[in-house]
N, CA, C and O atoms as a GROMACS GRO file, in nm:
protein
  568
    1UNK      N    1  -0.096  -0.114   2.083
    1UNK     CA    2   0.036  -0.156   2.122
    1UNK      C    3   0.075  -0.281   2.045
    1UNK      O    4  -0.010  -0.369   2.031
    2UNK      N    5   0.205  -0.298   1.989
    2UNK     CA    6   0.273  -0.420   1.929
    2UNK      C    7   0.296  -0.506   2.038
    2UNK      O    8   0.333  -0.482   2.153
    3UNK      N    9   0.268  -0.609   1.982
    3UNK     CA   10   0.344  -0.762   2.080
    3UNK      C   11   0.449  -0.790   2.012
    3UNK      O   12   0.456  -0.759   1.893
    4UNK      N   13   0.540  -0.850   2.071
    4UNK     CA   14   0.668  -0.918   1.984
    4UNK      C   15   0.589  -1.048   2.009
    4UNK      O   16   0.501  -1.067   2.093
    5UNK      N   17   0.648  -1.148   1.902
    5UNK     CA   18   0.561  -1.266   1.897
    5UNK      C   19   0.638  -1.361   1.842
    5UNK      O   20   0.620  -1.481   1.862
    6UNK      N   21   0.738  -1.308   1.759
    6UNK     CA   22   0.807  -1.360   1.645
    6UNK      C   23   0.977  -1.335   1.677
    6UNK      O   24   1.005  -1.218   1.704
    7UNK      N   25   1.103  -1.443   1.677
    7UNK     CA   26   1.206  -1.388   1.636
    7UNK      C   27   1.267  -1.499   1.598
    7UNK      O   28   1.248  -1.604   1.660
    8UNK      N   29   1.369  -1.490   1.460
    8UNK     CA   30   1.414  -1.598   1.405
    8UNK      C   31   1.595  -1.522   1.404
    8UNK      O   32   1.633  -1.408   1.377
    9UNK      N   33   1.693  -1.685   1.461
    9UNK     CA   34   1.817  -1.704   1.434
    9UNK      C   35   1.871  -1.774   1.338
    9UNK      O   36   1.839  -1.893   1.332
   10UNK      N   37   1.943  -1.733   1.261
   10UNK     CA   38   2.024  -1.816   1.156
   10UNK      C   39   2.123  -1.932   1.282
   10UNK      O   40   2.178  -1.908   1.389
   11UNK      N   41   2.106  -2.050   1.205
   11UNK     CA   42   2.201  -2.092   1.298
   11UNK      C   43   2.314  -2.221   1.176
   11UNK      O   44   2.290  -2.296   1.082
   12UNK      N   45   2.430  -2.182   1.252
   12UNK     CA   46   2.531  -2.291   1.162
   12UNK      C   47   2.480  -2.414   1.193
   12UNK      O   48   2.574  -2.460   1.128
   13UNK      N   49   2.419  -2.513   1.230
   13UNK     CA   50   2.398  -2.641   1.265
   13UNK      C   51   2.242  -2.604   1.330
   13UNK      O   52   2.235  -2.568   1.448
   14UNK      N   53   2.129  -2.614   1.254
   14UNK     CA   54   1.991  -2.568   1.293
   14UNK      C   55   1.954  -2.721   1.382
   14UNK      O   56   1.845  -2.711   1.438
   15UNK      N   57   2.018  -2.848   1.403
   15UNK     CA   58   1.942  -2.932   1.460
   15UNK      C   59   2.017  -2.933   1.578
   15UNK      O   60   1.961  -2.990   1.672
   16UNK      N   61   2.177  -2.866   1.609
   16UNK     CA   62   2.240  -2.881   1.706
   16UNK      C   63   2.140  -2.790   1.782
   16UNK      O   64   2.081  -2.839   1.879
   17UNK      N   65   2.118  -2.672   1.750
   17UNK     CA   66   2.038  -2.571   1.803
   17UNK      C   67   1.920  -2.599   1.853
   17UNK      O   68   1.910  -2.612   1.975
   18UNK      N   69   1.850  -2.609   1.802
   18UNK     CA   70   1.715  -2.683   1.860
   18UNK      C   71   1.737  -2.801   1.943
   18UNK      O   72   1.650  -2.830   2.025
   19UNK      N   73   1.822  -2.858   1.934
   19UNK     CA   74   1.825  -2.958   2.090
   19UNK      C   75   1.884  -2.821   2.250
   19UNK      O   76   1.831  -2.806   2.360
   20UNK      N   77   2.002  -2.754   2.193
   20UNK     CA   78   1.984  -2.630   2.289
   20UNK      C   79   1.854  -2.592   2.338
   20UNK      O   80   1.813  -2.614   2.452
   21UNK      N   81   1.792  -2.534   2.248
   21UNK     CA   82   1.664  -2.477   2.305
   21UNK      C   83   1.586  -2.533   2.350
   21UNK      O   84   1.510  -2.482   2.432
   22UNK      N   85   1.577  -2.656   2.312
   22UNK     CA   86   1.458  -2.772   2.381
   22UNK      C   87   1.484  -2.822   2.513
   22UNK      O   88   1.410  -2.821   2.611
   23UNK      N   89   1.632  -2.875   2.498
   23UNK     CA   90   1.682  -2.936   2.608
   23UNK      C   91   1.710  -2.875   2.733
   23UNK      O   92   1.700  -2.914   2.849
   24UNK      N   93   1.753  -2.754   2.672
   24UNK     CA   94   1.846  -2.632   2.771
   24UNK      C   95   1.744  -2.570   2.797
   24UNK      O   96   1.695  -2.620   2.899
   25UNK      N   97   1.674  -2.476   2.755
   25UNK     CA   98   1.642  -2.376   2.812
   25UNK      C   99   1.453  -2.408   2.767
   25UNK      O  100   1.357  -2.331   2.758
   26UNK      N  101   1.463  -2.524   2.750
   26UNK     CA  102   1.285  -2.557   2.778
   26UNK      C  103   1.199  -2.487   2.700
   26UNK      O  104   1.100  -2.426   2.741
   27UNK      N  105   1.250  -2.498   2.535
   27UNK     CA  106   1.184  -2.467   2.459
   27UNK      C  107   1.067  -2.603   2.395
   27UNK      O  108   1.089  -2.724   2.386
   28UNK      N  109   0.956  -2.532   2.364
   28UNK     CA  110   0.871  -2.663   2.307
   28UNK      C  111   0.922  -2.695   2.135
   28UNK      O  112   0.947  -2.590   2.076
   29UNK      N  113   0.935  -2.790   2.071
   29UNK     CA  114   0.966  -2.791   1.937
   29UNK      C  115   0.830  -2.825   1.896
   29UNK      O  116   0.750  -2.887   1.967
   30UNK      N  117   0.802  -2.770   1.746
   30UNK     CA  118   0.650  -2.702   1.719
   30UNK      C  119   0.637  -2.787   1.562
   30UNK      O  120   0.581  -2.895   1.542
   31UNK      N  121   0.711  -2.697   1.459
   31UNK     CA  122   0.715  -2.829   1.359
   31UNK      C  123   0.847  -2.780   1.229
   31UNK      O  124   0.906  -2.673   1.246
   32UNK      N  125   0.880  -2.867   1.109
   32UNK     CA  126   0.935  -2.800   1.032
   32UNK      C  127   0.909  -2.682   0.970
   32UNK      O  128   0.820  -2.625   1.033
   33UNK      N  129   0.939  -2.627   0.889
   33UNK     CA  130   0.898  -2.556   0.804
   33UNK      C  131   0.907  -2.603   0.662
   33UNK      O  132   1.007  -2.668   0.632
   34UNK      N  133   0.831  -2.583   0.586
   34UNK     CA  134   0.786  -2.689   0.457
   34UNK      C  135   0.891  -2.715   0.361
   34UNK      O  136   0.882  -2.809   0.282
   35UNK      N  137   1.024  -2.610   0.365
   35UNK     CA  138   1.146  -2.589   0.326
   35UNK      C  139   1.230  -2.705   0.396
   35UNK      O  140   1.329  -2.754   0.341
   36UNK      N  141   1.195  -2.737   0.493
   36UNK     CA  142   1.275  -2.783   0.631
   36UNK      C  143   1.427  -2.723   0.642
   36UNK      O  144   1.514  -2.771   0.715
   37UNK      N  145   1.440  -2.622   0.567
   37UNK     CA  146   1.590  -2.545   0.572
   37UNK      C  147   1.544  -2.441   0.740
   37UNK      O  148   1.621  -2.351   0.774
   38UNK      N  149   1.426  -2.470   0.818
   38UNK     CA  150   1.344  -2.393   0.926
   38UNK      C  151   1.277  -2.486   1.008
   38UNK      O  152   1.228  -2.586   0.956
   39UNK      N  153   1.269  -2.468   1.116
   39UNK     CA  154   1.201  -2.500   1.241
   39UNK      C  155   1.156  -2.404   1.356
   39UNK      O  156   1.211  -2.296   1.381
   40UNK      N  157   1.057  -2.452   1.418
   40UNK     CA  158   0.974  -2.408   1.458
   40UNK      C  159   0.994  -2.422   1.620
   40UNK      O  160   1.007  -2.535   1.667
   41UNK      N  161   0.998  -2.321   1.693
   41UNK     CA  162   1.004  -2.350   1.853
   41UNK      C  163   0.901  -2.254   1.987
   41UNK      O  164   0.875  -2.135   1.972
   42UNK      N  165   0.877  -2.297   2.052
   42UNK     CA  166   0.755  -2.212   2.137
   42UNK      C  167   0.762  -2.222   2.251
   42UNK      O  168   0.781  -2.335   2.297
   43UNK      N  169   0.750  -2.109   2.340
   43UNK     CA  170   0.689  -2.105   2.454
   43UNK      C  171   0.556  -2.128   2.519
   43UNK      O  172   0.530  -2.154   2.637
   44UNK      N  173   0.488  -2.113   2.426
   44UNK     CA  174   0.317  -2.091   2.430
   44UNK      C  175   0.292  -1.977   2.392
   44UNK      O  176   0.176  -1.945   2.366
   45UNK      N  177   0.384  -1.900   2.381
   45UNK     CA  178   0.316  -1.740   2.332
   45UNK      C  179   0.362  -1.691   2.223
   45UNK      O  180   0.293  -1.645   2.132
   46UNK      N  181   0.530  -1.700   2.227
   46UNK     CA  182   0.634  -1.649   2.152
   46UNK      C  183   0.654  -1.783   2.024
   46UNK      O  184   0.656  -1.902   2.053
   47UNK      N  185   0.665  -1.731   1.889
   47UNK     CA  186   0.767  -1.814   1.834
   47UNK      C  187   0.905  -1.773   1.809
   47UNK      O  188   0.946  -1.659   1.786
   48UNK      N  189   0.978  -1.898   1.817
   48UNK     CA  190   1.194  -1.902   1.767
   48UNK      C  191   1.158  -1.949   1.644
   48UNK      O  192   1.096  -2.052   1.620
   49UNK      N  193   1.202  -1.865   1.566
   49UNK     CA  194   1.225  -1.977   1.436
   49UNK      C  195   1.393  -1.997   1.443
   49UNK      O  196   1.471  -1.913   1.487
   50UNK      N  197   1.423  -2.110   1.395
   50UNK     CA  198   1.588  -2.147   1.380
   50UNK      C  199   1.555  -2.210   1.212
   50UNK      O  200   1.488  -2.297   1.156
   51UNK      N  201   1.662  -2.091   1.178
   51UNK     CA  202   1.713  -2.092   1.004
   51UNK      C  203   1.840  -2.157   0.999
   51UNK      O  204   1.946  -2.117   1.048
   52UNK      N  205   1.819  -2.258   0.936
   52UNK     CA  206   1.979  -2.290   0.847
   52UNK      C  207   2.016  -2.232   0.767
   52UNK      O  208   1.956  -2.192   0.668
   53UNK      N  209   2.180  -2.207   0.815
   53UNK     CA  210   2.226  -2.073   0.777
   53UNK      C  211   2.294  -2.146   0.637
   53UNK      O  212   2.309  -2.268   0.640
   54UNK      N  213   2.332  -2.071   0.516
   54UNK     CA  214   2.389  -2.154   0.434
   54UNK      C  215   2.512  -2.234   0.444
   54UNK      O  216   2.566  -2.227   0.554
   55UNK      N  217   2.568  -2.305   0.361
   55UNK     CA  218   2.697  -2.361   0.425
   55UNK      C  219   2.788  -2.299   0.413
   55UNK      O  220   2.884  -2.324   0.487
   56UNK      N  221   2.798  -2.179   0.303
   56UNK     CA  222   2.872  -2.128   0.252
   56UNK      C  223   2.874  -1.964   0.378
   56UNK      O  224   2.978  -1.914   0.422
   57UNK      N  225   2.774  -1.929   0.399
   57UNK     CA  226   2.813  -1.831   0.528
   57UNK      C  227   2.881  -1.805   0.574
   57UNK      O  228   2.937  -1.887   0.646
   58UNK      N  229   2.919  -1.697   0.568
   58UNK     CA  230   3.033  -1.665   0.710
   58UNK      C  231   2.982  -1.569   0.808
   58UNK      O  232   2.926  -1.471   0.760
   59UNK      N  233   2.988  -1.576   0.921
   59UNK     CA  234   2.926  -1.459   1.023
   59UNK      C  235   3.056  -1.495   1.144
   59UNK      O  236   3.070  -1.600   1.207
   60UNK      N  237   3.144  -1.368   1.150
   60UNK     CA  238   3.228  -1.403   1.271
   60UNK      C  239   3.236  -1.406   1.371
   60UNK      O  240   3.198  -1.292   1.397
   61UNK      N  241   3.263  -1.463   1.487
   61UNK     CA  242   3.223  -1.509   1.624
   61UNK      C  243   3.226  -1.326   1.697
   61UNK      O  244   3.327  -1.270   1.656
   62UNK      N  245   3.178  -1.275   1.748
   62UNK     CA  246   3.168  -1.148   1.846
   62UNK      C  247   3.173  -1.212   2.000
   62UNK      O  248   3.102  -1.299   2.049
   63UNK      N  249   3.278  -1.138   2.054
   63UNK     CA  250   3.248  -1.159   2.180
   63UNK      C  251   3.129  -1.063   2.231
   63UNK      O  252   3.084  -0.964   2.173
   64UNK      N  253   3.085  -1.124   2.370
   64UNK     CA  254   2.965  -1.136   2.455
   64UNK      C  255   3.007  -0.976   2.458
   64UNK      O  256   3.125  -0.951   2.435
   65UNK      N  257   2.921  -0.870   2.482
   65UNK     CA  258   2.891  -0.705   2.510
   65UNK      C  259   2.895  -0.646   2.339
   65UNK      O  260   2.833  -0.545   2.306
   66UNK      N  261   2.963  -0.712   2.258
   66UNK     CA  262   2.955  -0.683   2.119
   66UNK      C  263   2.852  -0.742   2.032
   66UNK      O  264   2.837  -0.707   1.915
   67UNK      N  265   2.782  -0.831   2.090
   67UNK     CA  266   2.690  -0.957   2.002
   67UNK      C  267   2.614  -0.933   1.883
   67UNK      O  268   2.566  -0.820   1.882
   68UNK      N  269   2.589  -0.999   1.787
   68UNK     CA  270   2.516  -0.987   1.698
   68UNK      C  271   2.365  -0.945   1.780
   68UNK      O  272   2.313  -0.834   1.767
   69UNK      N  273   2.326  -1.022   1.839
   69UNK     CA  274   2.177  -1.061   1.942
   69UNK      C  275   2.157  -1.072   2.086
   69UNK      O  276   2.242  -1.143   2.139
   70UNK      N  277   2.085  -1.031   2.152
   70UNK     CA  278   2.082  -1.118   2.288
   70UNK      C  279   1.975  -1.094   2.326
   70UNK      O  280   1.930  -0.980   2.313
   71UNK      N  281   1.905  -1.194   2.384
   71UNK     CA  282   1.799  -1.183   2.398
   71UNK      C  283   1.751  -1.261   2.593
   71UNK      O  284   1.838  -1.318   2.658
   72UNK      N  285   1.664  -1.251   2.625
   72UNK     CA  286   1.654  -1.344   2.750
   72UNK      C  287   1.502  -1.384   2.800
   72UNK      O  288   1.394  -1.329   2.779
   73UNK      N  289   1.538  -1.500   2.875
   73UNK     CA  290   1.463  -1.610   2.911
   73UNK      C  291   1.419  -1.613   3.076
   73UNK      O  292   1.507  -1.627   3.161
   74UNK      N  293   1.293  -1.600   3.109
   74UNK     CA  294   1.271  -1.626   3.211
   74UNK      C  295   1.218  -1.781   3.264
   74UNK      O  296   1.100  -1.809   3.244
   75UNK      N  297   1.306  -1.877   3.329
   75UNK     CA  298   1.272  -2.003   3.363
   75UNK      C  299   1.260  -2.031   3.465
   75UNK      O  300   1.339  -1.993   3.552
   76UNK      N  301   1.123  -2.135   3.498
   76UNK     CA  302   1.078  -2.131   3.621
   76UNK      C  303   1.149  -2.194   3.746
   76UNK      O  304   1.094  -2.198   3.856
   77UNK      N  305   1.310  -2.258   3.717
   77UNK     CA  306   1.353  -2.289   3.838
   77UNK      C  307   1.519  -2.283   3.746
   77UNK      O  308   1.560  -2.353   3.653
   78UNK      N  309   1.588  -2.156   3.829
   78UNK     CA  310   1.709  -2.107   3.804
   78UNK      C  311   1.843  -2.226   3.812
   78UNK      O  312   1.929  -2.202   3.727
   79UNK      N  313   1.862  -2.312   3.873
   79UNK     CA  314   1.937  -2.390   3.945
   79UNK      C  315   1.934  -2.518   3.847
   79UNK      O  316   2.036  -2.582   3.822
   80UNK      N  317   1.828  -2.546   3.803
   80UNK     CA  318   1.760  -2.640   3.682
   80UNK      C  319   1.846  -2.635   3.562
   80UNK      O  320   1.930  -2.705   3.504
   81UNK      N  321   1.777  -2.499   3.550
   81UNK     CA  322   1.864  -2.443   3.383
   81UNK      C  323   2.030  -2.433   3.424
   81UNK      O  324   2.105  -2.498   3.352
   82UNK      N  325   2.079  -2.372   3.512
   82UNK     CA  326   2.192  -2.395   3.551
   82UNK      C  327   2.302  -2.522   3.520
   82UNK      O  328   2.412  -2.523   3.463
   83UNK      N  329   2.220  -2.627   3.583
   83UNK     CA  330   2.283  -2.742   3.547
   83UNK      C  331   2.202  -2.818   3.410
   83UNK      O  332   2.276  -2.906   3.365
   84UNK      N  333   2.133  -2.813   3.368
   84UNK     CA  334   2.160  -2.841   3.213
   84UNK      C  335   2.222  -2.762   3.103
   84UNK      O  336   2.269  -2.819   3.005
   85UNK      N  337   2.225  -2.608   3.119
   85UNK     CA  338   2.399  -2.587   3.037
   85UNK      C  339   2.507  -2.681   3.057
   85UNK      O  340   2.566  -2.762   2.984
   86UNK      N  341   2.519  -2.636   3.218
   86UNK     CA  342   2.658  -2.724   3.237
   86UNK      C  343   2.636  -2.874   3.158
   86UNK      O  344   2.693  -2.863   3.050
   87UNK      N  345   2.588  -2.982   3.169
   87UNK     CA  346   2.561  -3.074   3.146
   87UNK      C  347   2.530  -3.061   2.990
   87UNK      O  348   2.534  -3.179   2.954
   88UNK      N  349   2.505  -2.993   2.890
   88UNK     CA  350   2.509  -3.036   2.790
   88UNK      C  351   2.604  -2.962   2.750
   88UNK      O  352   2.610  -2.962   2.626
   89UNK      N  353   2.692  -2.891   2.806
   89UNK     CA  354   2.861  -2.800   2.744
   89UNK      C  355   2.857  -2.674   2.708
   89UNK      O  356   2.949  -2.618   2.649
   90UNK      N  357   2.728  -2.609   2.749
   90UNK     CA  358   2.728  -2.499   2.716
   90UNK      C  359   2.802  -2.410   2.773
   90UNK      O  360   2.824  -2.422   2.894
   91UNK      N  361   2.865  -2.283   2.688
   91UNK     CA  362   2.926  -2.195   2.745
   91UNK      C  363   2.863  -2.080   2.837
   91UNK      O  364   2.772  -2.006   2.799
   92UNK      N  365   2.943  -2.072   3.004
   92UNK     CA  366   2.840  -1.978   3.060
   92UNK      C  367   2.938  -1.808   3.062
   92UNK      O  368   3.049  -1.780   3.106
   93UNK      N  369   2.861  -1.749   3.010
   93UNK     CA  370   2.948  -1.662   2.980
   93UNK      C  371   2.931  -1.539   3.084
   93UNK      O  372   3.010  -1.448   3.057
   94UNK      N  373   2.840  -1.511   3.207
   94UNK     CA  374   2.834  -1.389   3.311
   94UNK      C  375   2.742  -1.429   3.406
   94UNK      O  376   2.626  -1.462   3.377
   95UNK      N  377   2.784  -1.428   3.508
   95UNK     CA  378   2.710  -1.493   3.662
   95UNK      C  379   2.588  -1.408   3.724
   95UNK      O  380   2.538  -1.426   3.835
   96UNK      N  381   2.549  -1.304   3.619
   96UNK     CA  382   2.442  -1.214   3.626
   96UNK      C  383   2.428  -1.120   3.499
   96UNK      O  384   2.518  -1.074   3.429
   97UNK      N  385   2.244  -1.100   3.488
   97UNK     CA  386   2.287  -1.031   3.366
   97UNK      C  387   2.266  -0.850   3.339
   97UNK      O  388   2.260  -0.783   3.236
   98UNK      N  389   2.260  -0.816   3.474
   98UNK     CA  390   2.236  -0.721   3.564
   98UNK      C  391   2.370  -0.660   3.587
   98UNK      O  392   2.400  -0.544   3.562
   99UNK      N  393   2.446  -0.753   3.638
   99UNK     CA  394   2.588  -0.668   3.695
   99UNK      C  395   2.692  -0.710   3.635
   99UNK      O  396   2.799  -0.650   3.633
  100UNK      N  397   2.664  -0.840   3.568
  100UNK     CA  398   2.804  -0.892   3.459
  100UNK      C  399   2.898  -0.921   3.524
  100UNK      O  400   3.008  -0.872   3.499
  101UNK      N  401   2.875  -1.023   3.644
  101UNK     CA  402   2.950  -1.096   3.748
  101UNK      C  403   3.054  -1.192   3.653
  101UNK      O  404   3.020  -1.220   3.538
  102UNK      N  405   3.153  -1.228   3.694
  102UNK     CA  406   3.250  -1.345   3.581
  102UNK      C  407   3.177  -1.477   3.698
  102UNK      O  408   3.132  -1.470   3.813
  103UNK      N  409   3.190  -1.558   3.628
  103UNK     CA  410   3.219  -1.695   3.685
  103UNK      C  411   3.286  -1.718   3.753
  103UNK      O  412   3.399  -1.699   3.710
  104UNK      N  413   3.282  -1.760   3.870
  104UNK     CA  414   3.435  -1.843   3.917
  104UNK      C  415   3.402  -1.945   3.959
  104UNK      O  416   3.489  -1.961   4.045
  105UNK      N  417   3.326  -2.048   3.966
  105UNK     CA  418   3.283  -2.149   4.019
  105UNK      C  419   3.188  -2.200   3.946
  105UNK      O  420   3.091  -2.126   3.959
  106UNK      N  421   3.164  -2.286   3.877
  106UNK     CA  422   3.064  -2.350   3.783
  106UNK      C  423   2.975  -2.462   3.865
  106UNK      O  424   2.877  -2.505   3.805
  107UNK      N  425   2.994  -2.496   3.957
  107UNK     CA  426   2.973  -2.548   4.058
  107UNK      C  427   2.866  -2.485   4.164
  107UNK      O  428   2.772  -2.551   4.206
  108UNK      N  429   2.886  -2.376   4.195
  108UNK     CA  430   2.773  -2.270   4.225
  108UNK      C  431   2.676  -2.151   4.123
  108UNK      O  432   2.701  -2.054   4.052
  109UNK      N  433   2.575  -2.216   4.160
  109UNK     CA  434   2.454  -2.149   4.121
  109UNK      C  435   2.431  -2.074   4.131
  109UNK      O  436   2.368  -2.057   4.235
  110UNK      N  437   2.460  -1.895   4.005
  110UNK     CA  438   2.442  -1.798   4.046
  110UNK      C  439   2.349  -1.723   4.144
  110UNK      O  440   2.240  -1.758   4.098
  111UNK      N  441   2.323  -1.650   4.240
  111UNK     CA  442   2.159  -1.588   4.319
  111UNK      C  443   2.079  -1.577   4.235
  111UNK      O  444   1.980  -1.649   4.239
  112UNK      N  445   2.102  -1.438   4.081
  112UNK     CA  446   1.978  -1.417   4.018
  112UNK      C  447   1.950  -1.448   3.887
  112UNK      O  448   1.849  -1.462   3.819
  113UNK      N  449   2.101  -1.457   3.866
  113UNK     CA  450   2.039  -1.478   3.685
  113UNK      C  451   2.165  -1.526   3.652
  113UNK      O  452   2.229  -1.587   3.738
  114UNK      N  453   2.235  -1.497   3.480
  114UNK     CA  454   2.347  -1.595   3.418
  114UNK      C  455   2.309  -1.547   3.285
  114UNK      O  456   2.193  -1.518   3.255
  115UNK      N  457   2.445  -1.537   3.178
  115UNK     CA  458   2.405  -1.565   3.060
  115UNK      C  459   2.478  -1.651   3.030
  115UNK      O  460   2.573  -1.696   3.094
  116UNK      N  461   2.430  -1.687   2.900
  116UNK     CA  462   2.496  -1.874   2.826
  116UNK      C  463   2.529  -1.788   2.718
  116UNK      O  464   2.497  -1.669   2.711
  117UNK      N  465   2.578  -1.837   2.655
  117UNK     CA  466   2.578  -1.833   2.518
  117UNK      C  467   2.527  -1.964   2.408
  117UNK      O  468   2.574  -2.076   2.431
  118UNK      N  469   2.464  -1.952   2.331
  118UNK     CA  470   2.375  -2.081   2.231
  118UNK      C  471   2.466  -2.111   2.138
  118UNK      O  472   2.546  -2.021   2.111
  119UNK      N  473   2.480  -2.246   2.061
  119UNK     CA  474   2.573  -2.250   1.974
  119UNK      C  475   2.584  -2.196   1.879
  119UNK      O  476   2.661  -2.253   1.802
  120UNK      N  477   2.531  -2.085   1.834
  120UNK     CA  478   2.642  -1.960   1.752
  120UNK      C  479   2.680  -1.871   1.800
  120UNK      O  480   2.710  -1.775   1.729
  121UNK      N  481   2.691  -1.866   1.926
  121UNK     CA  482   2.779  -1.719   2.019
  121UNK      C  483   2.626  -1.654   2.045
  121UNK      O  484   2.639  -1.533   2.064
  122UNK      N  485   2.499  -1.692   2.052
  122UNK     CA  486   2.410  -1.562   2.090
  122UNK      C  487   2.424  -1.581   2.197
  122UNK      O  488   2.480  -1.686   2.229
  123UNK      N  489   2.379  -1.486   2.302
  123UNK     CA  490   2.389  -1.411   2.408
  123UNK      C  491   2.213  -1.427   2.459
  123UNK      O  492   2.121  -1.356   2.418
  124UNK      N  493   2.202  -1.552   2.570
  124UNK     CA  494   2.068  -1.616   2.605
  124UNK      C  495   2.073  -1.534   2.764
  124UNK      O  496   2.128  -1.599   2.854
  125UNK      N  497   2.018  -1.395   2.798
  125UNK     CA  498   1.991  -1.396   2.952
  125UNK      C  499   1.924  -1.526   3.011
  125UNK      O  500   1.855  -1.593   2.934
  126UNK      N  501   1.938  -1.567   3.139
  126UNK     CA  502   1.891  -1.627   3.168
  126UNK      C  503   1.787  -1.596   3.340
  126UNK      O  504   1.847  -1.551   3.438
  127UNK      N  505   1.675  -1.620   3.346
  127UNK     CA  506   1.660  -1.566   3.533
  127UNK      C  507   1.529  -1.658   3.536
  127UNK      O  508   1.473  -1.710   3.439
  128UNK      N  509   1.490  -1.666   3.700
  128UNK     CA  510   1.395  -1.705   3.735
  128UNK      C  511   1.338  -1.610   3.803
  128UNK      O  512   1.257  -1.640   3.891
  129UNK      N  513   1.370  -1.477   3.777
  129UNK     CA  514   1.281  -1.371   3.833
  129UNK      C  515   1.183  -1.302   3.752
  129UNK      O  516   1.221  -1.235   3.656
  130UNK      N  517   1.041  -1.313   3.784
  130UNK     CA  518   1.004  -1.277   3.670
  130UNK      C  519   0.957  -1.106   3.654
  130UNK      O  520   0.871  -1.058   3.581
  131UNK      N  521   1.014  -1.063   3.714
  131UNK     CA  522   1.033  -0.910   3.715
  131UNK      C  523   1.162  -0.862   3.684
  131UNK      O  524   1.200  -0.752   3.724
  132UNK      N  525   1.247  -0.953   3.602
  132UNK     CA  526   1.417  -0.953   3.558
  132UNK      C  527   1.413  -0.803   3.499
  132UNK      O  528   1.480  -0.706   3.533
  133UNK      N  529   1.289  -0.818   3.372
  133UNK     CA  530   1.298  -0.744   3.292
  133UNK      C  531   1.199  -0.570   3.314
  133UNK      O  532   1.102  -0.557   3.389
  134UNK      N  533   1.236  -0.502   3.260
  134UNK     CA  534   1.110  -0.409   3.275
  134UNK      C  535   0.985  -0.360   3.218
  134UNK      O  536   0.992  -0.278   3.126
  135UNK      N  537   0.882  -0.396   3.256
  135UNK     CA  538   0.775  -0.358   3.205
  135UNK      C  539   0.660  -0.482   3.086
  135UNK      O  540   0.576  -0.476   2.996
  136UNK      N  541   0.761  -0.621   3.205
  136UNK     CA  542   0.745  -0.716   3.140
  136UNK      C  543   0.593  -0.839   3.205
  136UNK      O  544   0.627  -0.907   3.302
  137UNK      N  545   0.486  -0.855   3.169
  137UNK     CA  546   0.400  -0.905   3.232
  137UNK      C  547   0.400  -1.041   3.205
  137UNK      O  548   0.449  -1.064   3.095
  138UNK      N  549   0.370  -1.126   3.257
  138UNK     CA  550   0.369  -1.290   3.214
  138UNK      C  551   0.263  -1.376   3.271
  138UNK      O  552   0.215  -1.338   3.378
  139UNK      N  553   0.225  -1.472   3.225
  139UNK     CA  554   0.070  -1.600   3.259
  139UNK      C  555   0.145  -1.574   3.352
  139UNK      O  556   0.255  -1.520   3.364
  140UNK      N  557   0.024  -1.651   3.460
  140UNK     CA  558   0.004  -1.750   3.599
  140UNK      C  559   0.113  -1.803   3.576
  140UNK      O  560   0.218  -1.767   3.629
  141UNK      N  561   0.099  -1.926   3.466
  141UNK     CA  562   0.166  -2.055   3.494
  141UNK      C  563   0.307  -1.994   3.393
  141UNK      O  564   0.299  -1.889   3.330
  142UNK      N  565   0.400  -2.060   3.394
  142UNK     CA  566   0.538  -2.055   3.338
  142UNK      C  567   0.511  -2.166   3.331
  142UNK      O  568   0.593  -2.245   3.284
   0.00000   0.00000   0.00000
């Protein structure tokens, strides 16, 4: 059987990004890459790589159900991550990622889950359930 182990985002602003992931959604930052046009990010299991995208790039914004990517995050206290999107401006883009609830209150803390969007429009599930996904096993510790 394959493990996924590995997934890398181009990102327009690779250091804005990595404070997202570090800050927001409790990624570990790991190291450059010898290019430093790359960085390095971890869970303990998984690596993010975040690529600087050229300057010259263009990739056009997709709305959320069309996305280039989406991918999701299981974090160990829902309400946490909640308010550090809010608090660092992130966009929350569905109040579940299961039923694709809208927002109406930013102020209340979805029950099970949420998606954000990261600063290039990806599409971050978010849950503290760790049976969100299917067929998904995880450590003891988170």
């Amino acid at each position: 059987m394959a493990h996924l182990r590995h997934l890398a985002l181009r990102c327009k602003d690779m250091e804005h990004s990595r404070e997202f992931y570090t800050t927001v959604i409790g990624l570990k930052f790991h190291d450059y890459r010898p290019s430093r046009q790359g960085l390095d990010l971890t869970d303990g299991v998984n690596n993010i790589t975040l690529l600087q995208h050229p300057a010259d790039a263009v990739r056009p914004k997709q709305e959320e159900g069309n996305e280039y990517i989406h991918f999701g995050m299981i974090v160990p206290d829902l309400a946490e991550c909640w308010q550090r999107c809010r608090d660092w401006g992130a966009e929350l883009s569905k109040g579940d990622v299961k039923d694709r609830t809208e927002i109406h209150d930013e102020n209340e803390v979805p029950e099970r889950s949420f998606k954000v969007l990261d600063p290039d429009g990806n599409v971050v599930d978010i849950s503290d359930n760790r049976e969100e996904w299917n067929a998904v096993t995880l450590p003891d510790e988170l």
